[in-house]
LUMLO-158363 format. One record per residue (C-alpha): residue in one letter; x, z, y. Coordinates in pm, 1 decimal, decimal comma. Example, Ala and Ser with C-alpha at 12.3 -4.5 7.8 and 13.67 -1.06 7.14 Angstrom:
! LUMLO-158363
ATOM   res       east         up      north
ATOM     A     1230,0      780,0     -450,0
ATOM     S     1367,0      714,0     -106,0
! end
This chain:
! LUMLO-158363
ATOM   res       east         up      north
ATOM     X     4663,3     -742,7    -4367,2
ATOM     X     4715,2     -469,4    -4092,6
ATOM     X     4597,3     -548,2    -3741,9
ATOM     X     4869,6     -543,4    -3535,8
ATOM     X     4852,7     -291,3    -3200,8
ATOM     X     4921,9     -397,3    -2859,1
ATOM     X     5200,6     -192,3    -2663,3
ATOM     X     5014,6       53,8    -2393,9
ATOM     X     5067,1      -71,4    -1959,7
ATOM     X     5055,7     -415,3    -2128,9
ATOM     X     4715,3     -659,2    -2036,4
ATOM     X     4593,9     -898,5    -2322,7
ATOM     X     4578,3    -1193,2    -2105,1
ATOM     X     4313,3    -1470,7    -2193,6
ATOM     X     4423,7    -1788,0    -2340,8
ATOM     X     4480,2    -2106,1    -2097,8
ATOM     X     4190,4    -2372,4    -2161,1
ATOM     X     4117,9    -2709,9    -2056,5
ATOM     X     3904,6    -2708,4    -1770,1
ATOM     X     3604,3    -2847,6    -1973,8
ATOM     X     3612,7    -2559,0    -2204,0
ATOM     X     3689,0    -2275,0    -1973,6
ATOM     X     3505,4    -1983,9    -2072,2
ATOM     X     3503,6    -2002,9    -2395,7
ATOM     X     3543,3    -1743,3    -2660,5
ATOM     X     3504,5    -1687,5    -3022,1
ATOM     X     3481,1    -1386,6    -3156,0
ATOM     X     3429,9    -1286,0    -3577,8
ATOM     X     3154,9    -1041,1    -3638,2
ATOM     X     3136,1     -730,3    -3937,8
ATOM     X     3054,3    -1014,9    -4175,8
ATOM     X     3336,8    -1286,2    -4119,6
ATOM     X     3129,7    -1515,0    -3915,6
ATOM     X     3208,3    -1701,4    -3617,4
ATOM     X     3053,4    -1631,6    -3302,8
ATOM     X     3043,6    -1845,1    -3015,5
ATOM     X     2949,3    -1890,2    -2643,6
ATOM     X     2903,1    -2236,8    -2628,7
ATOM     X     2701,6    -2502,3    -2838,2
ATOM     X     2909,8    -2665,6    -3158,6
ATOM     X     2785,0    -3019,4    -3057,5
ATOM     X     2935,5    -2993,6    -2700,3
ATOM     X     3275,1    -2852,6    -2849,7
ATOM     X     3222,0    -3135,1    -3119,0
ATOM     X     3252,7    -3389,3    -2887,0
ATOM     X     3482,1    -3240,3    -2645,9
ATOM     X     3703,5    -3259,2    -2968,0
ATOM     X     3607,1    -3627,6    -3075,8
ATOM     X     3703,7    -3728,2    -2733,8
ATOM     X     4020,8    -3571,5    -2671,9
ATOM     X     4201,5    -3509,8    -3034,9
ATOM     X     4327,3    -3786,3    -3268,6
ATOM     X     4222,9    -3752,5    -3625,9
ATOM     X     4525,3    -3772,1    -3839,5
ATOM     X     4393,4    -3823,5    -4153,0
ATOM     X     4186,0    -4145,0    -3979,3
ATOM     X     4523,6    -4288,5    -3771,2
ATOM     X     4634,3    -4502,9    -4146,4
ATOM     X     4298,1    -4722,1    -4076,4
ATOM     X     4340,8    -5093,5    -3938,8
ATOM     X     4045,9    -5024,5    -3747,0
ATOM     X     4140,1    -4651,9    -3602,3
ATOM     X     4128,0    -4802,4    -3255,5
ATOM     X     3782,7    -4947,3    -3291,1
ATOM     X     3677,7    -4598,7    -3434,3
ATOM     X     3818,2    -4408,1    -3152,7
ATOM     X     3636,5    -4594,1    -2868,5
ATOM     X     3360,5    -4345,1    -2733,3
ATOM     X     2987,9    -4455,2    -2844,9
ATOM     X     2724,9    -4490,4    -2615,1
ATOM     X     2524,8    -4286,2    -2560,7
ATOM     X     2124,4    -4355,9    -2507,3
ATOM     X     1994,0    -4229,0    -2190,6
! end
């Protein structure tokens, strides 16, 4: 697929982010893989917490599911 060119004068402006996940990238290296600047737990949970899971919403107990666990200090 070809890579498609940005016009010339124009700035590639950086994506708007929720606050918890400002600066942020990903980036795919020579070999396909997916780089990142921040850990995959903490964008794990920041997920978990703040995206349903459609394929889960069907359950009777989605709701239960969804409440945040504890965590141990």
């Amino acid at each position: 697929m070809a890579k498609k060119k940005s016009k010339p004068g124009k700035k590639q402006s950086k994506p708007r982010v929720h606050k918890e996940l400002s600066g942020f990238e990903v980036s795919i290296d020579q070999f396909g893989e997916l780089k990142t600047n921040m850990a995959i737990e903490k964008l794990n949970e920041f997920l978990n917490e703040n995206v349903d899971d459609k394929k889960l919403a069907e359950r009777e107990d989605y709701e239960k599911l969804k409440q945040p666990k504890k965590k141990k200090p």
